[in-house]
C-alpha positions in Angstrom: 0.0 0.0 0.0 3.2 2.2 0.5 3.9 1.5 -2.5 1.0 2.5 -4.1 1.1 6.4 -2.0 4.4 6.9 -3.3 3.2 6.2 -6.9 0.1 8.4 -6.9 2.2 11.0 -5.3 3.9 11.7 -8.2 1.1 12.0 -10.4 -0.6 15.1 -11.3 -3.8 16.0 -10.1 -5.9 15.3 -13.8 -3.5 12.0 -14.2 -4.3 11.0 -10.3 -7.9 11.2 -10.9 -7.7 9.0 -13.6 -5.1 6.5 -11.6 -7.6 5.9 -8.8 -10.8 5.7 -11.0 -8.5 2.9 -12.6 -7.7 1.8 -9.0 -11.2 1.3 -8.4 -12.5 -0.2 -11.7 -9.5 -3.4 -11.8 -9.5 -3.3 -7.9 -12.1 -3.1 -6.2 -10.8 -0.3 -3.9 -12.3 3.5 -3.5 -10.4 6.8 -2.2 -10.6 7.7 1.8 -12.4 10.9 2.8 -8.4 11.8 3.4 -7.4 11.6 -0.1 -10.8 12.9 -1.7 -9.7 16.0 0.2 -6.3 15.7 -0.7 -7.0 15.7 -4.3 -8.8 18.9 -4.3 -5.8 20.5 -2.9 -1.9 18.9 -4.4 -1.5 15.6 -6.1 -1.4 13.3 -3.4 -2.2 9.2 -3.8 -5.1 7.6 -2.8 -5.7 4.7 0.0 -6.7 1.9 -2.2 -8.9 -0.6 0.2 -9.5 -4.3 -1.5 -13.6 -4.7 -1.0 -15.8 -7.7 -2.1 -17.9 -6.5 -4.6 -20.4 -8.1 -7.3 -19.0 -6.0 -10.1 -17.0 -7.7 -12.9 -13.1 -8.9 -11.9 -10.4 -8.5 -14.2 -10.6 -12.2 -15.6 -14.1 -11.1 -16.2 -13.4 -8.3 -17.9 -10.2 -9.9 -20.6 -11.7 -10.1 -23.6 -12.8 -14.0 -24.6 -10.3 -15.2 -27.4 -11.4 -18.6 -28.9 -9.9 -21.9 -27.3 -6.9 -23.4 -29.3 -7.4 -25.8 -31.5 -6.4 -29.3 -30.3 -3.9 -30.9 -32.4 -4.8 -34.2 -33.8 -2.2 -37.2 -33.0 -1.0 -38.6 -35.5 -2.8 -41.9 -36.8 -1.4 -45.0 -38.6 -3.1 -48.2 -40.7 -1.6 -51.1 -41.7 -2.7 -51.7 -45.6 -1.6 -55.1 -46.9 -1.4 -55.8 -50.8 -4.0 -58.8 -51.7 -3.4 -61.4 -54.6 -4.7 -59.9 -57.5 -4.0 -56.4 -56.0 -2.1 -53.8 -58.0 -0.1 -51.1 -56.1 -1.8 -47.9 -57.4 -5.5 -50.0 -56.5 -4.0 -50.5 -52.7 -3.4 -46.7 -52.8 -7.0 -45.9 -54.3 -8.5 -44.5 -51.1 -5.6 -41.8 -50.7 -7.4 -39.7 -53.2 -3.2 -39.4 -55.2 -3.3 -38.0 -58.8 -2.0 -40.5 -61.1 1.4 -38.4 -61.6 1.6 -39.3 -57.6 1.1 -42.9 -57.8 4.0 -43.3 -60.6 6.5 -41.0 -59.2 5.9 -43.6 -55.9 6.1 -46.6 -58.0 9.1 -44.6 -59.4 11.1 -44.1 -56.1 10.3 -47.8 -55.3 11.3 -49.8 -58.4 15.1 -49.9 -57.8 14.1 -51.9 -54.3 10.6 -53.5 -55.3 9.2 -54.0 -58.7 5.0 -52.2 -57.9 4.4 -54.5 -61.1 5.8 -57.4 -59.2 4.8 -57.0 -55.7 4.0 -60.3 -53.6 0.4 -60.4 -51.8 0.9 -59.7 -48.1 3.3 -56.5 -48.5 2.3 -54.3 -45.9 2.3 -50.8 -45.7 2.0 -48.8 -42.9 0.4 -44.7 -43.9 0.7 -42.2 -41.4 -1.3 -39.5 -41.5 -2.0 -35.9 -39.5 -5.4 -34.3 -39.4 -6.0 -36.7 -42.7 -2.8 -35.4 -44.6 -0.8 -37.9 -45.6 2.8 -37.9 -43.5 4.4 -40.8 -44.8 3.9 -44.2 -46.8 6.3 -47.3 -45.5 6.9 -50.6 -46.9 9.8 -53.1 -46.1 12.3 -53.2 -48.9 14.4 -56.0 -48.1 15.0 -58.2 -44.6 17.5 -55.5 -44.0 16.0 -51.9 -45.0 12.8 -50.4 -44.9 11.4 -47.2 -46.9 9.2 -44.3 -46.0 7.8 -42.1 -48.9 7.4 -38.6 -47.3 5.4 -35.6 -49.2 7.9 -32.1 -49.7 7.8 -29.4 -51.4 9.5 -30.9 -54.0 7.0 -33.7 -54.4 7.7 -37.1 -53.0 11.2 -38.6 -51.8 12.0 -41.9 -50.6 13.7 -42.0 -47.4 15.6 -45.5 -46.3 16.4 -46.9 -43.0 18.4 -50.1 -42.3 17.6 -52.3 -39.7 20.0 -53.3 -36.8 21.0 -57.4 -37.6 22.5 -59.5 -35.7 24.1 -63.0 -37.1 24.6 -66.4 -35.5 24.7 -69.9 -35.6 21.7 -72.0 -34.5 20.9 -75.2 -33.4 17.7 -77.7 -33.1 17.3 -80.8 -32.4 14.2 -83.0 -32.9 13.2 -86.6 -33.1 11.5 -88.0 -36.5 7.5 -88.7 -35.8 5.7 -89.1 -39.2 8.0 -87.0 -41.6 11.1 -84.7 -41.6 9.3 -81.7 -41.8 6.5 -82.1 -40.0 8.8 -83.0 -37.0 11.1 -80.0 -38.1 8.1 -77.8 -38.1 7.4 -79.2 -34.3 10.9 -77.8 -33.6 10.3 -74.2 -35.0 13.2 -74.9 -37.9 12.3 -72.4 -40.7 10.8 -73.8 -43.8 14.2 -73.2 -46.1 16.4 -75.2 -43.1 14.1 -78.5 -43.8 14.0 -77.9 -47.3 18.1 -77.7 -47.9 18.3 -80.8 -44.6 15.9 -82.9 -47.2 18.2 -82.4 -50.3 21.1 -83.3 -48.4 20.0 -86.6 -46.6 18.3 -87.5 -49.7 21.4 -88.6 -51.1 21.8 -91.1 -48.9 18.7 -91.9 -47.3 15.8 -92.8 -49.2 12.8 -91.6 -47.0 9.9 -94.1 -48.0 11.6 -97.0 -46.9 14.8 -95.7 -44.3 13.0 -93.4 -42.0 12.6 -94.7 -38.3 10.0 -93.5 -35.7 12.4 -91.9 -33.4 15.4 -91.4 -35.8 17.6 -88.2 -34.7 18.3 -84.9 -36.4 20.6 -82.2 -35.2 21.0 -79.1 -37.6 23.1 -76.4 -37.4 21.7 -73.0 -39.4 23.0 -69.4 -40.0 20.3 -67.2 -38.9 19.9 -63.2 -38.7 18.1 -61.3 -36.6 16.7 -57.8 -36.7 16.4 -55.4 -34.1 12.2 -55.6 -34.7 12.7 -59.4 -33.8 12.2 -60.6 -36.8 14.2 -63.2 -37.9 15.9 -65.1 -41.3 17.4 -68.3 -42.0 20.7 -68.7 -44.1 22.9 -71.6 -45.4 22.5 -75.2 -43.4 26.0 -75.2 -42.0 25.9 -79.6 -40.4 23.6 -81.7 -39.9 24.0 -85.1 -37.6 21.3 -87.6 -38.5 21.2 -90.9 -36.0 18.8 -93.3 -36.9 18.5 -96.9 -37.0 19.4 -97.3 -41.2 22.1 -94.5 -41.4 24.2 -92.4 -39.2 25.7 -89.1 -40.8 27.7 -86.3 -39.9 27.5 -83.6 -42.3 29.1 -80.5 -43.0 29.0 -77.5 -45.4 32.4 -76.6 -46.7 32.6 -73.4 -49.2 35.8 -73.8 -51.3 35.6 -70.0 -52.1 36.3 -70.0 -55.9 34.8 -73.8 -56.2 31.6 -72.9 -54.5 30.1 -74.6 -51.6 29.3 -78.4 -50.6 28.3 -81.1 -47.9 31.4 -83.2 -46.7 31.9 -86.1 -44.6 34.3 -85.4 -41.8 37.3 -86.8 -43.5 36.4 -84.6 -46.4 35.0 -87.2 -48.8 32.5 -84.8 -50.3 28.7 -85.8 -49.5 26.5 -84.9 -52.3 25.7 -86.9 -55.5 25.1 -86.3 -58.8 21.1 -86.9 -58.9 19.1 -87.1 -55.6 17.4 -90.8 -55.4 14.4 -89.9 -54.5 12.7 -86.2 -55.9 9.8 -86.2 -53.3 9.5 -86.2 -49.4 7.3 -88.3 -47.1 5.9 -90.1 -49.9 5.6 -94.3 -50.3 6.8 -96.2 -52.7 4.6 -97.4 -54.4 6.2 -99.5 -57.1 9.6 -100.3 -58.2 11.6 -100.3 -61.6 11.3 -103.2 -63.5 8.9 -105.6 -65.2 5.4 -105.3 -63.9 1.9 -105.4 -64.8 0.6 -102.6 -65.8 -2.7 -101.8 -63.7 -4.9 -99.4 -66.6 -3.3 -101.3 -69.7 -3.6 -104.5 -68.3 -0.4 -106.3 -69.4 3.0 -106.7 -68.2 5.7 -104.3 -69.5 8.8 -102.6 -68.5 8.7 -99.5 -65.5 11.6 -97.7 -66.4 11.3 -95.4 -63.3 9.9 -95.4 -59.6 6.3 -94.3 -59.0 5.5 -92.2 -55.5 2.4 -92.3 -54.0 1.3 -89.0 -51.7 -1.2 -86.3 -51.4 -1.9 -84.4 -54.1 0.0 -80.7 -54.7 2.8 -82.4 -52.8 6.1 -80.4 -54.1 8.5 -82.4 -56.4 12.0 -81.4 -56.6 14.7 -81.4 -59.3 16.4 -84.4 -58.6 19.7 -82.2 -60.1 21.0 -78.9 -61.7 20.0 -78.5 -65.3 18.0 -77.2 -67.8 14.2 -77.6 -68.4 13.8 -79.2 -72.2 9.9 -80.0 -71.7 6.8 -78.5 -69.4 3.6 -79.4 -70.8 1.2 -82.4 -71.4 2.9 -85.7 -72.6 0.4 -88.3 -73.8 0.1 -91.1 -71.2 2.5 -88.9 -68.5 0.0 -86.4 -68.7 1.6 -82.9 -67.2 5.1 -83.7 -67.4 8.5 -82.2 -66.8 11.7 -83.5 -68.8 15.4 -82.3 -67.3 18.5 -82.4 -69.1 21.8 -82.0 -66.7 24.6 -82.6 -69.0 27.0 -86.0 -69.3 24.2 -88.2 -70.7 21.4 -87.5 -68.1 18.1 -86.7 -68.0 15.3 -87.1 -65.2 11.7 -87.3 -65.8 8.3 -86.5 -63.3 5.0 -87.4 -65.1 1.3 -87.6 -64.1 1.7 -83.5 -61.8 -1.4 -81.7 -61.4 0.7 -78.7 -62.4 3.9 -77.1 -62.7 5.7 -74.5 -60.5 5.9 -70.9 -61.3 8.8 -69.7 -63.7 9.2 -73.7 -64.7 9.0 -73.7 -68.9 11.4 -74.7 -71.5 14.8 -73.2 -71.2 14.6 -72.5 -67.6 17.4 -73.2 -65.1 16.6 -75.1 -62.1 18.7 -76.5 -59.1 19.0 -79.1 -57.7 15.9 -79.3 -55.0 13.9 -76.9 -56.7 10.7 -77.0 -57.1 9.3 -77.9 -60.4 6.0 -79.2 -60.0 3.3 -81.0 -57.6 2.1 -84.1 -57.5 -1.3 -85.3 -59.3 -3.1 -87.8 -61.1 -2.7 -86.6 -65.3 -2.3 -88.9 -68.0 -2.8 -92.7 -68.0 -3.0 -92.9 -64.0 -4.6 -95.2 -61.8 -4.3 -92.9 -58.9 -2.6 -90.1 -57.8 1.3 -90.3 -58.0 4.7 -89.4 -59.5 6.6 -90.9 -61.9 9.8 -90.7 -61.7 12.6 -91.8 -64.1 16.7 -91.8 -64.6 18.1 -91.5 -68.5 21.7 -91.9 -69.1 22.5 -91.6 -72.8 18.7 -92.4 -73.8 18.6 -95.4 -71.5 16.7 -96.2 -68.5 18.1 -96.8 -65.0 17.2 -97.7 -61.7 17.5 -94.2 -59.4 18.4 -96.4 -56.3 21.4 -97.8 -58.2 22.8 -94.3 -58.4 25.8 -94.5 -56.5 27.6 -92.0 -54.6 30.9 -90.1 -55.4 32.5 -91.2 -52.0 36.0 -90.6 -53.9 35.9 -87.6 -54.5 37.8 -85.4 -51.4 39.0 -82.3 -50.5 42.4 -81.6 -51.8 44.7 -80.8 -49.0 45.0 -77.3 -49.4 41.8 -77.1 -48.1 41.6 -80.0 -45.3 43.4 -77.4 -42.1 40.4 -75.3 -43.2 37.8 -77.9 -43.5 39.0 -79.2 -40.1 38.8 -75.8 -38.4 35.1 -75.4 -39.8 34.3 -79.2 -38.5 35.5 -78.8 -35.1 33.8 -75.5 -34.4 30.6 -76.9 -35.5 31.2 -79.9 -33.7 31.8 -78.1 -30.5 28.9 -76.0 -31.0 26.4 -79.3 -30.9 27.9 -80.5 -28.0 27.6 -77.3 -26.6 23.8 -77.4 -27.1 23.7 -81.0 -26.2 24.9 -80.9 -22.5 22.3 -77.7 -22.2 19.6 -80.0 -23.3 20.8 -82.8 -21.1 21.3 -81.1 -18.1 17.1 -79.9 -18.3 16.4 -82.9 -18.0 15.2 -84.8 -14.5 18.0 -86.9 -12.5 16.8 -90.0 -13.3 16.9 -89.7 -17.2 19.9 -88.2 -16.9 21.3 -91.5 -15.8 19.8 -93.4 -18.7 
């Protein structure tokens, strides 16, 4: 209130009127009989006296400005491309002119073909009170891309995810099939697939497959900082069952490309697979027999499968595809040529695989077609024949190149490679022993 006196004190009479009708309109407060008399004399300040009144308070008084708008957070959808889908129809409902939608096919094609987009892509749109923010798509396991609007139109913005690599390893026990137990045992899809090419030169899986027979498999696998994770190259595998025991090992020669070896190096992979086809019976043999639709006997050049239908069949070996159509009695058929002499048959598919036509290069273990019932077939099967120099041959007479070794410039390596793989199993082994209860343990 001191204040206040010495402040109105230095006013002039006109400006001190006006300070303490001020004083009274935002305050609440009125002059004393003192200063009223005051006033009429020399500029003097006025007692201001806080009262309760019913008139309007300042906060009353501010003029009203209109509440800020609330910012909108911003949203994001998951869009996922369906078969049959094109790119720019996924993109429809953003309302983008078509010289949007092809400078973002545009910014994509180096990393992924719009024309050639698998069903499933996903991709995640942000958008800001409705405006679009940003468009993102995986590009590959290891880098992502957000297209962002700009002033300069639309850019492409990549990220790379944060991968780490190592070696794993499963074990499982064979129930009904390879794979199905390998599915039990969460190993990926591609692991089972190159485990099956390998053990099927040696094992054939109608008639030497156990209930209970071993697998161990040792896998490159990376994993991305999202969690998400991707199998490589089948580094070993250790198969102990009652027909065979093998110890595998994948060898890369650098220049001379990569192979499965025994562990004295003998190398472990024939020429042609002896059977094309996993989990399915044999259900007859090569060799004179009657034929059950023509009713006579004749020769079977080839071995006939008997399994679902749409069952994949693989390329028994590397070559070239010199027929993929109808055949008279085979009905859809698939004719391989893979140099020296050889050729490999698969008659009676319901169909063939994609990309599989004349000219086209396959590998070994690829698949080429499924299994059907085309052609002159009793019931659903494959057919499958061996052709060295126009001459049929039995495919379980196909021996194995257990001559062939590592030369010893490579062997220290080889070794090095074994042992660390070996130790690795065992390493995995004890863990899984020592989870188990005391008295198995013992056994």
């Amino acid at each position: 209130m001191d204040n206040l006196r010495v402040y109105f004190g230095s006013l002039q009479h006109a400006e001190l009127t006006i300070a303490c009708v001020l004083a009274v309109s935002l305050f609440g407060c009125t002059p004393t009989a003192e200063n009223t008399a005051l006033m009429a004399q020399t500029p003097a300040p006025c007692s201001v006296q806080h009262q309760t009144t019913d008139e309007p308070q300042l906060d009353d008084m501010a003029p009203q400005l209109p509440a800020a708008e609330t910012v909108r957070p911003l949203t994001s959808e998951q869009w996922v491309l369906k078969s049959g889908q094109t790119f720019s129809h996924l993109l429809q409902p953003l309302a983008l002119s078509e010289q949007e939608l092809l400078r973002l096919a545009e910014l994509l094609s180096p990393y992924l073909a719009p024309e050639k987009m698998p069903a499933g892509q996903t991709f995640t749109v942000k958008k800001q009170q409705q405006v679009i923010q940003s468009i993102c798509t995986e590009l590959s396991f290891s880098q992502y891309g957000c297209l962002q609007p700009s002033e300069q139109g639309w850019q492409l913005e990549l990220q790379d995810f944060t991968l780490t690599n190592a070696q794993t390893v499963k074990q499982f026990r064979i129930d009904e099939s390879l794979f199905r137990a390998a599915s039990k045992a969460d190993v990926p899809l591609a692991v089972s697939n190159q485990a099956l090419i390998v053990l099927s030169h040696f094992i054939d899986f109608q008639r030497d497959i156990r209930e209970g027979d071993e697998v161990t498999v040792v896998y490159e696998e990376t994993q991305r900082n999202d969690g998400s994770r991707q199998s490589g190259q089948l580094q070993a595998i250790t198969f102990a069952g009652k027909q065979h025991q093998l110890q595998l090992y994948y060898f890369d020669k650098l220049q001379g490309g990569g192979a499965f070896y025994h562990q004295d190096g003998r190398l472990a992979q024939s020429f042609l697979l002896k059977t094309p086809i996993e989990g399915a019976r044999l259900s007859s043999k090569f060799g004179k027999r009657h034929h059950p639709v023509l009713g006579y006997t004749r020769v079977h050049k080839g071995l006939d499968f008997s399994a679902p239908v749409g069952t994949p069949i693989m390329a028994a070996g590397a070559g070239k595809v010199v027929h993929a159509s109808k055949m008279g009695s085979f009905g859809n058929m698939v004719k391989l040529e893979h140099g020296n002499g050889y050729t490999t048959l698969y008659a009676h598919l319901k169909g063939f695989a994609k990309g599989i036509k004349v000219g086209t290069q396959v590998k070994q273990g690829q698949v080429i077609g499924y299994l059907g019932n085309t052609g002159l077939s009793q019931a659903r099967h494959l057919h499958y024949e061996i052709h060295r120099d126009n001459k049929a041959i039995n495919p379980l007479d196909m021996k194995r190149p257990s001559h062939i070794k590592l030369p010893d410039t490579h062997m220290a390596r080889f070794a090095k490679v074994r042992n660390e793989l070996n130790s690795l199993k065992k390493e995995v082994r004890i863990a899984a022993q020592q989870k188990l209860p005391e008295e198995l343990q013992a056994e």
